[in-house]
KEBA-757248 format. One record per atom (N, C-alpha, C): residue in three letters; atom name; x, y, z. Coordinates in nm, 2 decimals. Example, Ala and Ser with C-alpha at 12.3 -4.5 7.8 and 13.67 -1.06 7.14 Angstrom:
<atom res="Ala" atom="N" u="1.32" v="-0.57" w="0.78"/>
<atom res="Ala" atom="CA" u="1.23" v="-0.45" w="0.78"/>
<atom res="Ala" atom="C" u="1.32" v="-0.33" w="0.78"/>
<atom res="Ser" atom="N" u="1.28" v="-0.22" w="0.71"/>
<atom res="Ser" atom="CA" u="1.37" v="-0.11" w="0.71"/>
<atom res="Ser" atom="C" u="1.29" v="0.00" w="0.79"/>
END
This chain:
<atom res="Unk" atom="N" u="0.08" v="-0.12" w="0.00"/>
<atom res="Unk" atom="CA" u="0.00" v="0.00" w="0.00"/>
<atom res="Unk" atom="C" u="0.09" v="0.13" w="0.00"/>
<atom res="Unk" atom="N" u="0.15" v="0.12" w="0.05"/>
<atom res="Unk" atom="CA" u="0.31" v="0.26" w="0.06"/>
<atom res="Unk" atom="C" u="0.35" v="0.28" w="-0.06"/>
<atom res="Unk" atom="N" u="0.41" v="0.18" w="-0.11"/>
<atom res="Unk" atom="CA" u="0.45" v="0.14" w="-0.24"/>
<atom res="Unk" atom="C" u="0.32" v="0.24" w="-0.34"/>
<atom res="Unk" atom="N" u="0.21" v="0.21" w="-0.34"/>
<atom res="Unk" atom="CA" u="0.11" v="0.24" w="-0.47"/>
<atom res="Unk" atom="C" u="0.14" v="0.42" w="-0.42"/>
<atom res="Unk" atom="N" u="0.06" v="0.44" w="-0.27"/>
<atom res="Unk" atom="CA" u="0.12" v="0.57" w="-0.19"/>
<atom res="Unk" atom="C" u="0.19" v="0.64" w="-0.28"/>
<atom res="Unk" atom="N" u="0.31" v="0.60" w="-0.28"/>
<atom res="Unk" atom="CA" u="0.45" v="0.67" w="-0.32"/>
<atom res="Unk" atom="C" u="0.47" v="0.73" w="-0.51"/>
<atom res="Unk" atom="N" u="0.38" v="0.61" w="-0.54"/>
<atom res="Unk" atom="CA" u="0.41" v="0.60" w="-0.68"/>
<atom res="Unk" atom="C" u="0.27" v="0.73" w="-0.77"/>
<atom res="Unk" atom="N" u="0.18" v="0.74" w="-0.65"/>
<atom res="Unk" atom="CA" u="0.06" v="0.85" w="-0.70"/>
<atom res="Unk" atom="C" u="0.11" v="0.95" w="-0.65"/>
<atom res="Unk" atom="N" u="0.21" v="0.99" w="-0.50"/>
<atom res="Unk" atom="CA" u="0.25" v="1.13" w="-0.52"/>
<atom res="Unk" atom="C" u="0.38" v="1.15" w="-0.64"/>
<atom res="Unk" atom="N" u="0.44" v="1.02" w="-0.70"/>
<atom res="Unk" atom="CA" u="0.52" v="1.10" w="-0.75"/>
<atom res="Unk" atom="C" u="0.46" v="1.16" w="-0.91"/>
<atom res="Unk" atom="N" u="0.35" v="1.06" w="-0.98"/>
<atom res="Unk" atom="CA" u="0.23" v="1.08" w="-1.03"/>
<atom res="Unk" atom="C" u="0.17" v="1.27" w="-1.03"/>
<atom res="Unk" atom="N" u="0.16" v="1.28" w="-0.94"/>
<atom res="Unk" atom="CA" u="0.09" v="1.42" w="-0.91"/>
<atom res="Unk" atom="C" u="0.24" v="1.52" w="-0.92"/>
<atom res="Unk" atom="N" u="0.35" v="1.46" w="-0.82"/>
<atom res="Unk" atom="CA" u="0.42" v="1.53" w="-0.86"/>
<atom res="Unk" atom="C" u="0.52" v="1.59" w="-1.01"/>
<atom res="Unk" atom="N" u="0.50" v="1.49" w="-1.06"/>
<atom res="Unk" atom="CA" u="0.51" v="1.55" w="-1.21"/>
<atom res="Unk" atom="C" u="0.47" v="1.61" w="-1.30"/>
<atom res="Unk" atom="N" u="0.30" v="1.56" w="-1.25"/>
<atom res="Unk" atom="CA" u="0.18" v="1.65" w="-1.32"/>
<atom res="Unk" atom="C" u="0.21" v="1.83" w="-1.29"/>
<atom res="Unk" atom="N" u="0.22" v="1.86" w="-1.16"/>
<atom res="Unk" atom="CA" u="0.29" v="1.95" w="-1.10"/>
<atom res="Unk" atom="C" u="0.37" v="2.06" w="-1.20"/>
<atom res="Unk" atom="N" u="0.51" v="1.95" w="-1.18"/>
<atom res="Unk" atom="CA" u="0.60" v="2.04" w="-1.27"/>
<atom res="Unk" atom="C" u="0.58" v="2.06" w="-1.43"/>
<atom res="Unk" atom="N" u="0.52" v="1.97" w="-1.47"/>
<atom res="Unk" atom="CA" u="0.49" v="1.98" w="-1.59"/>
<atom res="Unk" atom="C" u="0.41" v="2.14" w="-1.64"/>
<atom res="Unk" atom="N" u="0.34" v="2.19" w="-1.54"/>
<atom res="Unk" atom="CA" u="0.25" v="2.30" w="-1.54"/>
<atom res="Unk" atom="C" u="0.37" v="2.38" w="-1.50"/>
<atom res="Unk" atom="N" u="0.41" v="2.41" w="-1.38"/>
<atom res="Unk" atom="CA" u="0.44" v="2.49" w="-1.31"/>
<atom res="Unk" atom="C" u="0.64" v="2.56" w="-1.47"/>
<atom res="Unk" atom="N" u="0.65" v="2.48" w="-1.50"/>
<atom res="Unk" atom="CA" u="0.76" v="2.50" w="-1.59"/>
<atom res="Unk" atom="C" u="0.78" v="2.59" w="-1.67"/>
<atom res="Unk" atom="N" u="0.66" v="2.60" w="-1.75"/>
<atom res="Unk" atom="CA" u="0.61" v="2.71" w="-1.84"/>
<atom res="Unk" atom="C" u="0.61" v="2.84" w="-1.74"/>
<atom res="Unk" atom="N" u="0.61" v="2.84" w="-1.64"/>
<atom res="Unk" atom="CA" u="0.59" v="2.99" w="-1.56"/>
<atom res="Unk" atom="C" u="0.71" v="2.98" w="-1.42"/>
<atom res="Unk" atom="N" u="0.79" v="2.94" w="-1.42"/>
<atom res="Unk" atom="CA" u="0.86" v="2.97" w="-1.34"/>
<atom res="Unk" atom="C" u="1.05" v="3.06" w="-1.41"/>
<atom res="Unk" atom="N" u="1.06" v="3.13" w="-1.35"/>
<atom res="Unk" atom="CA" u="1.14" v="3.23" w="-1.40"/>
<atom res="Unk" atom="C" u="1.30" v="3.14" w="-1.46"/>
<atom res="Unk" atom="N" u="1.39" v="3.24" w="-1.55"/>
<atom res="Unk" atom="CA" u="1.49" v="3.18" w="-1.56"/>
<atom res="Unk" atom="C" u="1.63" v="3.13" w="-1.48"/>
<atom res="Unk" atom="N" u="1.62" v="3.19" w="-1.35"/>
<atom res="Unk" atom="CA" u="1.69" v="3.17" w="-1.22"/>
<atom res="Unk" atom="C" u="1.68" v="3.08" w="-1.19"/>
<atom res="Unk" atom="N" u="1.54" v="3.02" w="-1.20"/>
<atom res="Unk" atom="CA" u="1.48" v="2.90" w="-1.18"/>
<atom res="Unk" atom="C" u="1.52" v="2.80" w="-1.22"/>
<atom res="Unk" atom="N" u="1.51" v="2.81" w="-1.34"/>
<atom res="Unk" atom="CA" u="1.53" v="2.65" w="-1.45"/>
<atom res="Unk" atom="C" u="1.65" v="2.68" w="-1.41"/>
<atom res="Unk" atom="N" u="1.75" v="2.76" w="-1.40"/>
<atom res="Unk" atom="CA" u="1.93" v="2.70" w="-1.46"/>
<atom res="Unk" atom="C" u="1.94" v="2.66" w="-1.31"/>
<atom res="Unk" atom="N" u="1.85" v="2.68" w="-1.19"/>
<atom res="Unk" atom="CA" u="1.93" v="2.60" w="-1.08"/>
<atom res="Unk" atom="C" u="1.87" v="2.47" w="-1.08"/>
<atom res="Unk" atom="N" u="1.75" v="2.45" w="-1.12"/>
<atom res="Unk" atom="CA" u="1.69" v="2.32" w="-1.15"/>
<atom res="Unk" atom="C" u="1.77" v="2.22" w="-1.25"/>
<atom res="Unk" atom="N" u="1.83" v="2.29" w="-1.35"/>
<atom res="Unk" atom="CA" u="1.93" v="2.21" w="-1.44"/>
<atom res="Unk" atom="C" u="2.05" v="2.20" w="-1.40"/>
<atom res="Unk" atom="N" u="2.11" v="2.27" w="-1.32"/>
<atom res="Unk" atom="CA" u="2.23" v="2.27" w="-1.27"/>
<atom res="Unk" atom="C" u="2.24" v="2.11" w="-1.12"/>
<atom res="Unk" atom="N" u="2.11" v="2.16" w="-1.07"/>
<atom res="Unk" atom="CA" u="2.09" v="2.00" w="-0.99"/>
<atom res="Unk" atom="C" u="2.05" v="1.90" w="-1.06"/>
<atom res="Unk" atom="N" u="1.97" v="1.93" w="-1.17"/>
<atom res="Unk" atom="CA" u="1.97" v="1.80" w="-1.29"/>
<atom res="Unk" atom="C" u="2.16" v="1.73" w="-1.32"/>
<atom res="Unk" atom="N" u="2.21" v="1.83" w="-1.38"/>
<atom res="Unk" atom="CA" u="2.28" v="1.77" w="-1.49"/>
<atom res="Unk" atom="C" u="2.37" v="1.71" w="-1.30"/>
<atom res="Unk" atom="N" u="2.42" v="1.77" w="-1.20"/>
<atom res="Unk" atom="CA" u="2.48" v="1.71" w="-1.09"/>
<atom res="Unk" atom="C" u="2.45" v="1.56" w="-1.03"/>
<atom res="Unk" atom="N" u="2.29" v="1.54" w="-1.07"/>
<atom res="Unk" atom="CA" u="2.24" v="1.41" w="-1.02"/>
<atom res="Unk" atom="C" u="2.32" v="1.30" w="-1.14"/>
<atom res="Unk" atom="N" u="2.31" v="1.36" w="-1.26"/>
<atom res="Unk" atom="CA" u="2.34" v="1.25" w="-1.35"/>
<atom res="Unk" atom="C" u="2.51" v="1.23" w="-1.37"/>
<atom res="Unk" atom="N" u="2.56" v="1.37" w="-1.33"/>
<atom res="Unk" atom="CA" u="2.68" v="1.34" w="-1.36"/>
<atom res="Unk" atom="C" u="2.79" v="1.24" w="-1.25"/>
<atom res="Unk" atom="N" u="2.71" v="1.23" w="-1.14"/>
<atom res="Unk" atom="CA" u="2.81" v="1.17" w="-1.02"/>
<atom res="Unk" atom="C" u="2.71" v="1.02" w="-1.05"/>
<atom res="Unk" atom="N" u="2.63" v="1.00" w="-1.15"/>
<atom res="Unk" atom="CA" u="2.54" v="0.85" w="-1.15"/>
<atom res="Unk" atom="C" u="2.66" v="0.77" w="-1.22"/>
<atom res="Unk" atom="N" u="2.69" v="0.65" w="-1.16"/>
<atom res="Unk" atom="CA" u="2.71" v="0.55" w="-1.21"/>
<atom res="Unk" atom="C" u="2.67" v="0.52" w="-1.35"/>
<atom res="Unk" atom="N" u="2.75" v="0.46" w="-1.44"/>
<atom res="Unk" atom="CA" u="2.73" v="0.46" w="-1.62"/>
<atom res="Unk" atom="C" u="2.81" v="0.30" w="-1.64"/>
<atom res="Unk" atom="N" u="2.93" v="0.31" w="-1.55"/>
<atom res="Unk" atom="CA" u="2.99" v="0.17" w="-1.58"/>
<atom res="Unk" atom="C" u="3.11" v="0.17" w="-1.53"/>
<atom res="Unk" atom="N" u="3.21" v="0.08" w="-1.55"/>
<atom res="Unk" atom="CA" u="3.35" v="0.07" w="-1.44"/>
<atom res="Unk" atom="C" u="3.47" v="0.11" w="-1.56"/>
<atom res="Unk" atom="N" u="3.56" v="0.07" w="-1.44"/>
<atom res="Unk" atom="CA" u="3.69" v="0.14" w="-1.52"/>
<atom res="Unk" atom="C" u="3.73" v="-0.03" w="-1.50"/>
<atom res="Unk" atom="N" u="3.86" v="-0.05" w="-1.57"/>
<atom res="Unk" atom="CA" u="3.88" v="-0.21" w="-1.60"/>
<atom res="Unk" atom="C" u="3.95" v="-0.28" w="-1.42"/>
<atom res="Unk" atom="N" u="3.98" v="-0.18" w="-1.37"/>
<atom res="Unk" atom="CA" u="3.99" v="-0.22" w="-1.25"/>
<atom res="Unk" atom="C" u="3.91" v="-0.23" w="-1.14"/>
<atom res="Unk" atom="N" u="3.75" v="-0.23" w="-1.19"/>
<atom res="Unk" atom="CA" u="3.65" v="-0.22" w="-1.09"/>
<atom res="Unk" atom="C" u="3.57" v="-0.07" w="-1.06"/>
<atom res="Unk" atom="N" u="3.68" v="0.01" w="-1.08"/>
<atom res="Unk" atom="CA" u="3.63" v="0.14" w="-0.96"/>
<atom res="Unk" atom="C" u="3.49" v="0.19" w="-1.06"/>
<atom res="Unk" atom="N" u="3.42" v="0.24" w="-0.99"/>
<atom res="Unk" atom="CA" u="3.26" v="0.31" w="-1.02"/>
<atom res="Unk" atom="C" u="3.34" v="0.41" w="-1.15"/>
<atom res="Unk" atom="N" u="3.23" v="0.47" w="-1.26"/>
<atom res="Unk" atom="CA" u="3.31" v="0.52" w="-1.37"/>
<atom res="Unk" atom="C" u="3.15" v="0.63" w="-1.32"/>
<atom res="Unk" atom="N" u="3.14" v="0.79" w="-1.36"/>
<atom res="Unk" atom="CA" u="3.06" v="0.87" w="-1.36"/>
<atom res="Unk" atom="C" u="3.02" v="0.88" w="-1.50"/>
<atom res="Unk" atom="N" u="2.93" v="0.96" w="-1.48"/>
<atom res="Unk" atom="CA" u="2.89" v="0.98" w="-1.68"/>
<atom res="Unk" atom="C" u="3.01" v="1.03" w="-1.71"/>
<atom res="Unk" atom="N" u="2.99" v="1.14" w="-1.61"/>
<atom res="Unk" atom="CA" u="3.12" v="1.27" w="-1.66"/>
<atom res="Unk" atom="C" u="3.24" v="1.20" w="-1.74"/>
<atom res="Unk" atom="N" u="3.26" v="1.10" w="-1.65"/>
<atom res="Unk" atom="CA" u="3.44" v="1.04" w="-1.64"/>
<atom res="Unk" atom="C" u="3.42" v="0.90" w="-1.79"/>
<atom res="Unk" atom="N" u="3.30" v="0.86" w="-1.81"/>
<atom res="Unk" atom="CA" u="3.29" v="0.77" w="-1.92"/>
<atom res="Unk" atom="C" u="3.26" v="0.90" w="-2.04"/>
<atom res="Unk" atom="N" u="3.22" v="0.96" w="-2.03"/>
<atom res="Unk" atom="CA" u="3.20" v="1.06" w="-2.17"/>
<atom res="Unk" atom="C" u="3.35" v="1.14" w="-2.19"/>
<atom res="Unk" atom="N" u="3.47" v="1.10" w="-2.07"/>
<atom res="Unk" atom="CA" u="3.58" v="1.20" w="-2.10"/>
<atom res="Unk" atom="C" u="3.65" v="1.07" w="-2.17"/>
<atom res="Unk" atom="N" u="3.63" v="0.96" w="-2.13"/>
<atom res="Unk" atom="CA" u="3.70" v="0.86" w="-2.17"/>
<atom res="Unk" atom="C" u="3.66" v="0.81" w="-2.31"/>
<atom res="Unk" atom="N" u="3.56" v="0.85" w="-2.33"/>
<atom res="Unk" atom="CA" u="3.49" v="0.82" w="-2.46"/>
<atom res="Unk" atom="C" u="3.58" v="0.96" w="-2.60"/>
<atom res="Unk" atom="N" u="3.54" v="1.05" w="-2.52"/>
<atom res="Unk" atom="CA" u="3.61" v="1.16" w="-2.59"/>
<atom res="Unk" atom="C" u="3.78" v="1.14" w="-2.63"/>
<atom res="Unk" atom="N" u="3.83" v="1.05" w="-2.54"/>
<atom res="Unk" atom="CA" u="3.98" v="1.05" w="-2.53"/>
<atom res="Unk" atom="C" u="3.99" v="0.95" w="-2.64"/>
<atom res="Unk" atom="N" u="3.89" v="0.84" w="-2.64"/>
<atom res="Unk" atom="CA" u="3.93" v="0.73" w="-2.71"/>
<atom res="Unk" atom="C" u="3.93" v="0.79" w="-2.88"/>
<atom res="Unk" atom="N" u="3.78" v="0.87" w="-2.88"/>
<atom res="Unk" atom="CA" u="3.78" v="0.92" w="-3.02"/>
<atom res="Unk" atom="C" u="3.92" v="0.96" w="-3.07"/>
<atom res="Unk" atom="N" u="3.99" v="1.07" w="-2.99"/>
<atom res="Unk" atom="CA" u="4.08" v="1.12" w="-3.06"/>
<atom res="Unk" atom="C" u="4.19" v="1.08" w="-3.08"/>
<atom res="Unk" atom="N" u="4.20" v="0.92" w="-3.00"/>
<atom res="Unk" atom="CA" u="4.32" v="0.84" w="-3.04"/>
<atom res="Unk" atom="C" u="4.26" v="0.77" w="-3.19"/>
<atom res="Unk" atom="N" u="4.16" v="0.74" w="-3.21"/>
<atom res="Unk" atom="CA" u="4.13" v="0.71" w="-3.31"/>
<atom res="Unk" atom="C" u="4.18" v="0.78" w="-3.44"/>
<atom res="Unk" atom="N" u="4.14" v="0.90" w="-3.41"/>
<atom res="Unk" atom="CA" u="4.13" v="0.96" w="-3.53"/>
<atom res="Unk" atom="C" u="4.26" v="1.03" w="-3.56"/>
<atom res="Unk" atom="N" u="4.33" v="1.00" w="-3.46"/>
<atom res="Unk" atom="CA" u="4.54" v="1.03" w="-3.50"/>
<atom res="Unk" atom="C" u="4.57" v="0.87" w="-3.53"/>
<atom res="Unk" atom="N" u="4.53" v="0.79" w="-3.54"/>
<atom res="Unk" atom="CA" u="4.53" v="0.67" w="-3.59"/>
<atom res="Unk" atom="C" u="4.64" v="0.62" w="-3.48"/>
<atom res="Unk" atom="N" u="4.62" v="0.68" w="-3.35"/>
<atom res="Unk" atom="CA" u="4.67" v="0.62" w="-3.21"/>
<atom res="Unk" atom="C" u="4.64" v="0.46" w="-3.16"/>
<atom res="Unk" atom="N" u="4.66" v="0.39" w="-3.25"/>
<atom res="Unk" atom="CA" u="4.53" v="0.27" w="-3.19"/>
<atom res="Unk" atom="C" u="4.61" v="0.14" w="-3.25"/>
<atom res="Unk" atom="N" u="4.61" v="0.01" w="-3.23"/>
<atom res="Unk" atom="CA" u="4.66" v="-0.10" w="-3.26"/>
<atom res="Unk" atom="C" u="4.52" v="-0.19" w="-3.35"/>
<atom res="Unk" atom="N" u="4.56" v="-0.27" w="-3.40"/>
<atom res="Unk" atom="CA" u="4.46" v="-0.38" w="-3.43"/>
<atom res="Unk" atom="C" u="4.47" v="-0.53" w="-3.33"/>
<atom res="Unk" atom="N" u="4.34" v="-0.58" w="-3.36"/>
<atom res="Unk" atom="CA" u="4.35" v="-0.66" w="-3.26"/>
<atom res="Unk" atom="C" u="4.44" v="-0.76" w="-3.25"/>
<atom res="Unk" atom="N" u="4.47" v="-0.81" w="-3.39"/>
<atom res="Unk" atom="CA" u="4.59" v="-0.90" w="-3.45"/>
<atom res="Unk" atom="C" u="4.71" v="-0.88" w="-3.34"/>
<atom res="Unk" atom="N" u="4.73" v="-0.73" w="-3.38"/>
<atom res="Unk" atom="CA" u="4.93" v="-0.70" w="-3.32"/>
<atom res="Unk" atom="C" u="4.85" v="-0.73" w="-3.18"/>
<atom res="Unk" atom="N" u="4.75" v="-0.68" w="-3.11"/>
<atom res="Unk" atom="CA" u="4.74" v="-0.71" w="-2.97"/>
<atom res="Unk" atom="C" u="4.75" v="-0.80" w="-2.87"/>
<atom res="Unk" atom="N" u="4.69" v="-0.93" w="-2.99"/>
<atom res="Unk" atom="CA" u="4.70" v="-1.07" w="-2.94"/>
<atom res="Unk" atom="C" u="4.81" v="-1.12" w="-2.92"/>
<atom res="Unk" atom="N" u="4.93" v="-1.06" w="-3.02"/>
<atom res="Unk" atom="CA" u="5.09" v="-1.11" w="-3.05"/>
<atom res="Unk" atom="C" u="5.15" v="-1.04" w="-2.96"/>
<atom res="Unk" atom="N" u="5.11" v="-0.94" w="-2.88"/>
<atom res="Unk" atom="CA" u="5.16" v="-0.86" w="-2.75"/>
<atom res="Unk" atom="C" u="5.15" v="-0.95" w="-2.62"/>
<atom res="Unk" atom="N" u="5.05" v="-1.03" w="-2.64"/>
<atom res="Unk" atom="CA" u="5.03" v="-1.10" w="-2.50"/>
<atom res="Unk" atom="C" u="5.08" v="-1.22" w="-2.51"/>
<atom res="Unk" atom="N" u="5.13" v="-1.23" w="-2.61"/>
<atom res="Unk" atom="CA" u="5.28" v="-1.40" w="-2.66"/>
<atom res="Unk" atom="C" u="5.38" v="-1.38" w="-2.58"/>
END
């Protein structure tokens, strides 16, 4: 019963913001996005090869890093890679 509880105020509370968005000032939204983009950036996305928790932030820098080894043609084939661990 808590459970259903919980799930109608959050229900109502979106209905809420949904309205209230259109009319709340610009001071407003950029601190509301500024705690947005904070929740997502310290969220868990995936690990680093040694375990540790990876953030979006830290998987989208790693993603960005990878690109540009790519594209300086920084990068091995899998072939030579296998012949590295001989």
């Amino acid at each position: 019963m808590g459970y259903t509880r919980n799930i109608m105020g959050i229900l109502e509370l979106r209905k809420k913001w949904m309205k209230s968005i259109k009319t709340v000032d610009d001071r407003f939204l950029l601190m509301v996005d500024a705690l947005y983009e904070g929740y997502f950036k310290n969220e868990v996305v995936a690990y680093h090869p040694n375990g540790q928790p990876m953030t979006r932030q830290e998987y989208k820098m790693a993603l960005d890093t990878a690109e540009a080894q790519i594209e300086k043609g920084d990068f091995i084939s899998a072939d030579d890679f296998e012949r590295e661990e001989d």
